[in-house]
C-alpha beads as a LAMMPS data file, in Angstrom:
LAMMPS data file: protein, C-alpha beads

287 atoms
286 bonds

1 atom types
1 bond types

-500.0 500.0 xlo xhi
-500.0 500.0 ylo yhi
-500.0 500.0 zlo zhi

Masses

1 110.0

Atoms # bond

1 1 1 -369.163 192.346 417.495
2 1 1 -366.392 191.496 414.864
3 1 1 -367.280 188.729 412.025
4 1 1 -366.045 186.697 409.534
5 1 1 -367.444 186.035 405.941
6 1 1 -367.575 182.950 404.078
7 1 1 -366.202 183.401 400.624
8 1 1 -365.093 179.835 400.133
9 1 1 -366.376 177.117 402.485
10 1 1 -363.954 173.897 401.411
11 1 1 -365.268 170.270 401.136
12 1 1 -365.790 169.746 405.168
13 1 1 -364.944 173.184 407.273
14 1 1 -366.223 173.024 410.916
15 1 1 -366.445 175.293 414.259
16 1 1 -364.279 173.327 417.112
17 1 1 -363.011 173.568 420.170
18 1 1 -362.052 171.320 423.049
19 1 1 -365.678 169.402 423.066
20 1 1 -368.140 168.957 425.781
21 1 1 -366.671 166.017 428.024
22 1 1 -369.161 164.721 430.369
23 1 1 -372.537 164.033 428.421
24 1 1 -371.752 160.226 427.196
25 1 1 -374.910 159.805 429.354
26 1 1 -376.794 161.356 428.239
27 1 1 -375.940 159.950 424.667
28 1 1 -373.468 163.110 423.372
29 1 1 -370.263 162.546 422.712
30 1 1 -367.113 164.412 422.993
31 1 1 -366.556 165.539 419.428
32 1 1 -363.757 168.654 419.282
33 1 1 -361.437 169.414 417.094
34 1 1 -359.693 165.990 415.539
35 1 1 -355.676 167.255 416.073
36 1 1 -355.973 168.600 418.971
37 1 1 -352.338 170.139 419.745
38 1 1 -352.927 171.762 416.218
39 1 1 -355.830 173.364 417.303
40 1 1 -354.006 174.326 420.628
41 1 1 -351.186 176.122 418.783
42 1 1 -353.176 177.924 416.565
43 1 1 -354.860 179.571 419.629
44 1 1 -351.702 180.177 421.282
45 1 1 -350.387 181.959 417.816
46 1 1 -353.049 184.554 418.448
47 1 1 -352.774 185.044 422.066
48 1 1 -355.878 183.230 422.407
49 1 1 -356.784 180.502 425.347
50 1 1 -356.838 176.531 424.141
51 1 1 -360.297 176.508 424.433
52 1 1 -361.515 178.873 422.079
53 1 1 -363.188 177.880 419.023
54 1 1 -361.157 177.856 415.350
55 1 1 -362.182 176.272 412.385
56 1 1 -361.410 172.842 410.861
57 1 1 -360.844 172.447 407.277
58 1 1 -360.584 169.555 405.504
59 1 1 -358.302 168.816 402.599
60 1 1 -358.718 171.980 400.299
61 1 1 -359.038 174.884 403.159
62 1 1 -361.144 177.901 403.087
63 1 1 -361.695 181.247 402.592
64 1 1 -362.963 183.758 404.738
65 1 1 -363.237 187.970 404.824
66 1 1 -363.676 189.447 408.352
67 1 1 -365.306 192.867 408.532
68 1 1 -362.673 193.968 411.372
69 1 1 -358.555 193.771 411.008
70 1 1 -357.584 190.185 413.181
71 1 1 -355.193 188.525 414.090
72 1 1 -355.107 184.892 412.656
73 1 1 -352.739 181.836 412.401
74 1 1 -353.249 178.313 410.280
75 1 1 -351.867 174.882 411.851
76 1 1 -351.984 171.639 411.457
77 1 1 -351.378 170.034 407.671
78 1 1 -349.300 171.982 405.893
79 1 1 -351.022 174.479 402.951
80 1 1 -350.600 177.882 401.066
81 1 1 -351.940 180.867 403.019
82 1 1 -352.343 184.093 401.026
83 1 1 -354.224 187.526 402.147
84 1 1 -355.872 189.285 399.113
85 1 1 -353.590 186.374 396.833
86 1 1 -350.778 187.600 398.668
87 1 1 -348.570 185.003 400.182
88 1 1 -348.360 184.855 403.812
89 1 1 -346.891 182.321 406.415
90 1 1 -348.403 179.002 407.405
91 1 1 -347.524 178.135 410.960
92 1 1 -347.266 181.955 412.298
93 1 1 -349.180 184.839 413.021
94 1 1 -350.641 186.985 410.431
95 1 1 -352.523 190.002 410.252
96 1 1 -355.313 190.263 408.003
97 1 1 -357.094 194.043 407.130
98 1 1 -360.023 194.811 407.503
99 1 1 -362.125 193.411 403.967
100 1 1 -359.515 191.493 403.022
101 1 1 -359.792 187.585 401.673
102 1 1 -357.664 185.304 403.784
103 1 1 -357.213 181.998 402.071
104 1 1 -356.494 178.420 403.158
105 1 1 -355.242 176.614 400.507
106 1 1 -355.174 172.924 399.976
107 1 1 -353.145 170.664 402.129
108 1 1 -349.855 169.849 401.093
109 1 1 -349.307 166.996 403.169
110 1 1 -352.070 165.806 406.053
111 1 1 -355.726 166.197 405.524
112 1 1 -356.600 169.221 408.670
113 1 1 -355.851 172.686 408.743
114 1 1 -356.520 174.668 411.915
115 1 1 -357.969 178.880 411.714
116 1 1 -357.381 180.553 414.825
117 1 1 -358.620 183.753 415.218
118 1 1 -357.738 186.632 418.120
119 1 1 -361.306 186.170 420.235
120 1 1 -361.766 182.875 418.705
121 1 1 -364.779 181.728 416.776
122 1 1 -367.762 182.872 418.533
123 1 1 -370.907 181.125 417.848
124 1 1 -373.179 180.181 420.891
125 1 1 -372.001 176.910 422.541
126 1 1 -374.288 173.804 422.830
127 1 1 -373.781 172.137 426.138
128 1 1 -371.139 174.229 427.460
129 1 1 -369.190 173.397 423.590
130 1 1 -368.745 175.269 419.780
131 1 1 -367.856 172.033 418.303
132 1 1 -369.914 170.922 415.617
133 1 1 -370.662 166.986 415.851
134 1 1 -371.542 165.673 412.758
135 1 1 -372.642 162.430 414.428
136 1 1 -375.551 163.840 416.918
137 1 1 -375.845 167.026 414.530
138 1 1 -374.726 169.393 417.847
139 1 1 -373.123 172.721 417.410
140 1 1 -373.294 174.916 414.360
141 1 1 -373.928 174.070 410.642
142 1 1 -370.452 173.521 408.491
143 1 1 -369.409 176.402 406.548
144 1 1 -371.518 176.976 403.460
145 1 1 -370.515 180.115 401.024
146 1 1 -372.156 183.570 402.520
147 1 1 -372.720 182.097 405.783
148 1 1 -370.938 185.243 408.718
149 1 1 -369.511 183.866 411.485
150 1 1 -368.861 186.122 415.196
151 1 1 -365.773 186.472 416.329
152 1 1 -364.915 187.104 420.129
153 1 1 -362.994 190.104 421.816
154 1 1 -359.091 189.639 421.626
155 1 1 -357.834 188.216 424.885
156 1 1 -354.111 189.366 424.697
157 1 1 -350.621 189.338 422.394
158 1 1 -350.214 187.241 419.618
159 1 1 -346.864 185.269 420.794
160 1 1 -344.567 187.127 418.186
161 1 1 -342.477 183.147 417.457
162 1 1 -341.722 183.469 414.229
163 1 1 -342.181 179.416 414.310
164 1 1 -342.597 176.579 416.979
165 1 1 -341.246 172.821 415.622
166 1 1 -344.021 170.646 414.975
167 1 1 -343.939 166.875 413.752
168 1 1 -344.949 166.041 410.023
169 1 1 -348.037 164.706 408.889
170 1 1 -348.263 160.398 408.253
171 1 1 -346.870 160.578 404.815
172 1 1 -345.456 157.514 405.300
173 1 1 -347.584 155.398 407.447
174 1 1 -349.419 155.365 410.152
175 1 1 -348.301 153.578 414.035
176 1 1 -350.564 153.246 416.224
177 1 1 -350.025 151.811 419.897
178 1 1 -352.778 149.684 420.839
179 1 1 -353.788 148.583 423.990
180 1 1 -355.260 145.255 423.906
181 1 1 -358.960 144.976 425.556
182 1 1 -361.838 144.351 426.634
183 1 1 -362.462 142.443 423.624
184 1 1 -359.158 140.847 422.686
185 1 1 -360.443 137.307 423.516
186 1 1 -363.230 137.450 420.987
187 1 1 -360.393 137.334 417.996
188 1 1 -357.967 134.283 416.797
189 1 1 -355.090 134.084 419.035
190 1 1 -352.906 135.749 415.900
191 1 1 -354.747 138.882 415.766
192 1 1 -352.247 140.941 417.742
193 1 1 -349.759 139.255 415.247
194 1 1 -352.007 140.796 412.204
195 1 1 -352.632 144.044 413.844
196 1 1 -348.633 144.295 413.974
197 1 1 -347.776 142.938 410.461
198 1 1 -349.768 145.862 408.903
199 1 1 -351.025 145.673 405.624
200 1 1 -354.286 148.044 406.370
201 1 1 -354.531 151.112 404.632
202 1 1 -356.674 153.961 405.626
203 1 1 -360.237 153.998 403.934
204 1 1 -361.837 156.547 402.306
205 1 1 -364.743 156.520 403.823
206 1 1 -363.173 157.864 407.164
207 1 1 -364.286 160.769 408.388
208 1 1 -364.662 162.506 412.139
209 1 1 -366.440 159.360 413.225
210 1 1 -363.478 157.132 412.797
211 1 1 -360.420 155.880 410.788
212 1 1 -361.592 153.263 408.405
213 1 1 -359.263 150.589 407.223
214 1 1 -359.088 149.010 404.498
215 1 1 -356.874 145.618 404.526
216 1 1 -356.708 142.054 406.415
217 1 1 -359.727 140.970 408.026
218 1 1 -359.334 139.928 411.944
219 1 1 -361.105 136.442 412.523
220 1 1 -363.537 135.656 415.182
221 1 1 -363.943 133.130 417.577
222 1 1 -366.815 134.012 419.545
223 1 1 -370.306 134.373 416.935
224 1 1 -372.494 135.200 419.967
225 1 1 -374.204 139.003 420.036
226 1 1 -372.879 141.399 422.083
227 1 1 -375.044 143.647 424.090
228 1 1 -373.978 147.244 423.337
229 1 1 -371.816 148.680 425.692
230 1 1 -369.725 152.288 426.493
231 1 1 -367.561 153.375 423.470
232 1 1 -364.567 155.676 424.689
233 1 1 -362.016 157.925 421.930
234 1 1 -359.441 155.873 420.701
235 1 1 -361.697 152.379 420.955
236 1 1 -360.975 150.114 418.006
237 1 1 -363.940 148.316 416.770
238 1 1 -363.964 145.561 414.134
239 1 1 -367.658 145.414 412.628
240 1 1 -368.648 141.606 410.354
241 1 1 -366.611 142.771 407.735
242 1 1 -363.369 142.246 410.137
243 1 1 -361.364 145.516 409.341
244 1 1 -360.885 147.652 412.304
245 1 1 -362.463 150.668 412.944
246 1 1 -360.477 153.526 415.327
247 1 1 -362.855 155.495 416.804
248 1 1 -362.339 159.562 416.502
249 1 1 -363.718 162.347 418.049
250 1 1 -367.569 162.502 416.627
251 1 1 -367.811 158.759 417.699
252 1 1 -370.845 157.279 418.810
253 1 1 -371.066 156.917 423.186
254 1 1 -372.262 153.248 422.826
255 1 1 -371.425 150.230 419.862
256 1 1 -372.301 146.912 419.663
257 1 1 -369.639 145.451 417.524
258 1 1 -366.364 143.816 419.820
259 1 1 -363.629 146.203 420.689
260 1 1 -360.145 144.907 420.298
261 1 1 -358.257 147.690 422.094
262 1 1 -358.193 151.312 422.251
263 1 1 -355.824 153.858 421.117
264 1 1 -354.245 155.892 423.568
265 1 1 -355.511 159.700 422.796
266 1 1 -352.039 161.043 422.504
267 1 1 -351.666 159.048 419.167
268 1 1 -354.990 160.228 417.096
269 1 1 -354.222 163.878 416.097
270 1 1 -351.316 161.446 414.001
271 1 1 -354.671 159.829 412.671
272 1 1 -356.893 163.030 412.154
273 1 1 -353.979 163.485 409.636
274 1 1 -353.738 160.210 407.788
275 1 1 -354.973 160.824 404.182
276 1 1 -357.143 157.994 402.292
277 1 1 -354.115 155.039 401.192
278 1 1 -351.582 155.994 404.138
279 1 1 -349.926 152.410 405.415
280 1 1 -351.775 151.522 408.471
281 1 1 -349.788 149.500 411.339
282 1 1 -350.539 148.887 415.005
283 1 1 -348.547 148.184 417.893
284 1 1 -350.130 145.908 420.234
285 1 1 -349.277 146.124 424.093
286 1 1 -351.201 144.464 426.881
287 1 1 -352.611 146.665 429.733

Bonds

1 1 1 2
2 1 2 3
3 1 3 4
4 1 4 5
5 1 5 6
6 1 6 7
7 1 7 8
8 1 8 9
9 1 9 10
10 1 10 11
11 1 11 12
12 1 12 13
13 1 13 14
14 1 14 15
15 1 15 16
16 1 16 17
17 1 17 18
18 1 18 19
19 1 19 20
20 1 20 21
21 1 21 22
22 1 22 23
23 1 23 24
24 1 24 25
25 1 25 26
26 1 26 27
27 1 27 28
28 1 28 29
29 1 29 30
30 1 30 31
31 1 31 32
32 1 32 33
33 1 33 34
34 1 34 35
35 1 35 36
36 1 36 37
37 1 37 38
38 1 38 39
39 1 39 40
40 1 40 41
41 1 41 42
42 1 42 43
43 1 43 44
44 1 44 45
45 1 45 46
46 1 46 47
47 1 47 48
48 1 48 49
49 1 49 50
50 1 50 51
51 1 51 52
52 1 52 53
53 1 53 54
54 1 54 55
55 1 55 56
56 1 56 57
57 1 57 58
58 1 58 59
59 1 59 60
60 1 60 61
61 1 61 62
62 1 62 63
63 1 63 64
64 1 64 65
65 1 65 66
66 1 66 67
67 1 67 68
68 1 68 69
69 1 69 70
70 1 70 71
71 1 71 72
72 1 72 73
73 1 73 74
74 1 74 75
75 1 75 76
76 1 76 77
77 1 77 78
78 1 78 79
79 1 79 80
80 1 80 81
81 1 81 82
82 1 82 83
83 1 83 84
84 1 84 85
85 1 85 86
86 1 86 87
87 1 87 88
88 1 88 89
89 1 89 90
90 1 90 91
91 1 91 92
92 1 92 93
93 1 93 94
94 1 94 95
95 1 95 96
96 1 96 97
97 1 97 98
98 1 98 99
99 1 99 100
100 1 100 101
101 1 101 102
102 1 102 103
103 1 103 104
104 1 104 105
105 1 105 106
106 1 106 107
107 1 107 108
108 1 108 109
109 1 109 110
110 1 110 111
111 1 111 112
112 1 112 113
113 1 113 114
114 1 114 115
115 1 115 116
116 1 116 117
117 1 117 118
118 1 118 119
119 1 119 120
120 1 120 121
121 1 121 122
122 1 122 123
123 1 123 124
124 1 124 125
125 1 125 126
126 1 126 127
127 1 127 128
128 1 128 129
129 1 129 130
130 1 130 131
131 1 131 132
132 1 132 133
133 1 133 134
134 1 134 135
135 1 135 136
136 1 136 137
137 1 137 138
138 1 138 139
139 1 139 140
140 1 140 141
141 1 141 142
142 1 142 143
143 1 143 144
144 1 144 145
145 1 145 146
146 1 146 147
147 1 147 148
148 1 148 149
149 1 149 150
150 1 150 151
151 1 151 152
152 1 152 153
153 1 153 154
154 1 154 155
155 1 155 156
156 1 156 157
157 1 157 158
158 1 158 159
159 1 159 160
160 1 160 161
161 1 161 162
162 1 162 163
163 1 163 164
164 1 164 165
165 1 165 166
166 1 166 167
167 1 167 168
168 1 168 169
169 1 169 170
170 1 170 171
171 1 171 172
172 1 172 173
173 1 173 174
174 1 174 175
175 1 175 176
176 1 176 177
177 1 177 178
178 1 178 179
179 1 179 180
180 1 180 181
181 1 181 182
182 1 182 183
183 1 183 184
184 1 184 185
185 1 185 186
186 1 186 187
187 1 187 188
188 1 188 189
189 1 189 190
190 1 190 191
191 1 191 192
192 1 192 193
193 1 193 194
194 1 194 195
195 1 195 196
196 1 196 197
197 1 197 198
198 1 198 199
199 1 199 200
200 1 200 201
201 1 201 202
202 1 202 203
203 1 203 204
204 1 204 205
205 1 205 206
206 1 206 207
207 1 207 208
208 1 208 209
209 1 209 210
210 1 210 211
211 1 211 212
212 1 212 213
213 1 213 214
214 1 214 215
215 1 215 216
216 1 216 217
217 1 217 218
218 1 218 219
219 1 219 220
220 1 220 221
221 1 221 222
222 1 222 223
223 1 223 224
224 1 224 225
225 1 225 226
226 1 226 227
227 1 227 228
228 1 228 229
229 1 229 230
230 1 230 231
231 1 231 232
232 1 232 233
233 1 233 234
234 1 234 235
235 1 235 236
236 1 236 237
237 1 237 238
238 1 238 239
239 1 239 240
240 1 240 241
241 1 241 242
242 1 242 243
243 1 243 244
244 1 244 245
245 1 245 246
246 1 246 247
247 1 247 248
248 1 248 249
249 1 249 250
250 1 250 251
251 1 251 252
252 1 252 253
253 1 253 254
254 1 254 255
255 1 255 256
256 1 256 257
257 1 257 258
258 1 258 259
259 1 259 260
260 1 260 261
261 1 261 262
262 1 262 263
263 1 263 264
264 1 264 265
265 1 265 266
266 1 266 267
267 1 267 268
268 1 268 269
269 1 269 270
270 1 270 271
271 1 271 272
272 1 272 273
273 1 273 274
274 1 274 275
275 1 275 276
276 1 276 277
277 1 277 278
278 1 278 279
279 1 279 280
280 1 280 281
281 1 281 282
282 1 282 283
283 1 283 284
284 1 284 285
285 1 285 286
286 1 286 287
């Protein structure tokens, strides 16, 4: 079997795929990779299926030296790519020799970078899954400098595009539609109003878990505890410190804090791209 070598493993670069759906249960979440329609593309660059594995860097890239000449394509935030320094394109199919370096630089704009691979990432699936979930600790390890990663057999053409139109990263800010619930009545009757002024930022001390924000505070009007209950992608949770919390794909299955509303899950690959100080705004709709 082919493999990959890690030359350079980048501040936060995980193995993801689709997830394992199906296990809140049992206490597991979904986890998967955070954009998901840049993770898609980058399979379909390489003439791979959506659910195959890539990898999932985080603000400066990666670097990686497979032992076998593959196919490979980078998505999602925009960065340098370069074989053996070598400039290549971002957003297309590449082909990288056999013992050569191909580099993912830092982002240009966004935070994620998708690695596709022909064969996709191959390391064994836990629970039917190759995502790592930093949360529950599931899947494999993140990338760490010498680690060798499988690759799978190539399972057909590369697409040949020479480039498919995809929206830009939240330089600007950050809307999110919200839709209000089951926890709306818990708030002052002007938090929709707050939620829509803006004013939040994102936090730096987001991660996979969930978008942070940093910003207003939402006031309570119900101080009573509330027994934890089912947390679903997209929730929006406002802990005592009032700032809401979106919840992403590593999120834990239950929470205790109220939930507000819940972000529909065509809006957070947008948010898997927000860097730390992107303008933060929600649009509030009733169900």
């Amino acid at each position: 079997m082919s493999g990959l070598s890690v030359v350079r493993a980048g501040a936060l670069t995980t193995v993801q795929d689709l997830g394992r759906p199906g296990h809140a249960h049992l206490g597991v979440g979904r986890s998967g990779a955070l954009d998901g329609p840049a993770h898609r593309l980058a399979n379909r660059l390489t003439g791979n299926p959506a659910d195959l594995a890539t990898l999932e860097t985080t603000l400066d890239g990666c670097a990686v030296r497979p032992d076998t000449a593959v196919t490979a394509a980078v998505t999602g935030a925009p960065c340098p790519v370069r074989i053996d320094g070598r400039p290549v394109a971002w957003g297309a199919a590449v082909r990288v020799p056999a013992g050569s370096v191909l580099d993912v630089g830092r982002a240009t704009g966004g935070l994620r970078s998708y690695v596709a691979f022909a064969g996709g990432v191959a390391v064994p699936p836990v629970l039917g899954s190759r995502s790592r979930d930093l949360l529950s600790g599931l899947g494999p390890e993140p990338l760490a400098a010498g680690h060798t990663l499988p690759l799978g057999a190539p399972r057909g053409p590369s697409t040949g595009a020479d480039a498919f139109p995809w929206p830009a990263p939240p330089v600007t800010g950050l809307v999110l539609p919200l839709v209000l619930g089951p926890r709306d009545d818990w708030f002052a009757d002007d938090a929709p109003r707050v939620l829509a002024r803006g004013g939040f930022t994102v936090s730096s001390a987001s991660n996979r878990i969930g978008l942070r924000t940093d910003g207003p505070s939402l006031t309570r009007v119900e101080d009573g505890e509330l027994p934890s209950e089912g947390m679903v992608l997209g929730a929006v949770q406002v802990p005592p410190d009032g700032r809401p919390v979106v919840f992403l794909a590593d999120h834990p299955t239950t929470g205790g804090y109220p939930v507000i509303g819940v972000v529909p899950e065509a809006a957070l690959a947008a948010a898997a791209q927000a860097v730390p100080g992107t303008p933060v705004r929600f649009v509030p709709v009733r169900a």
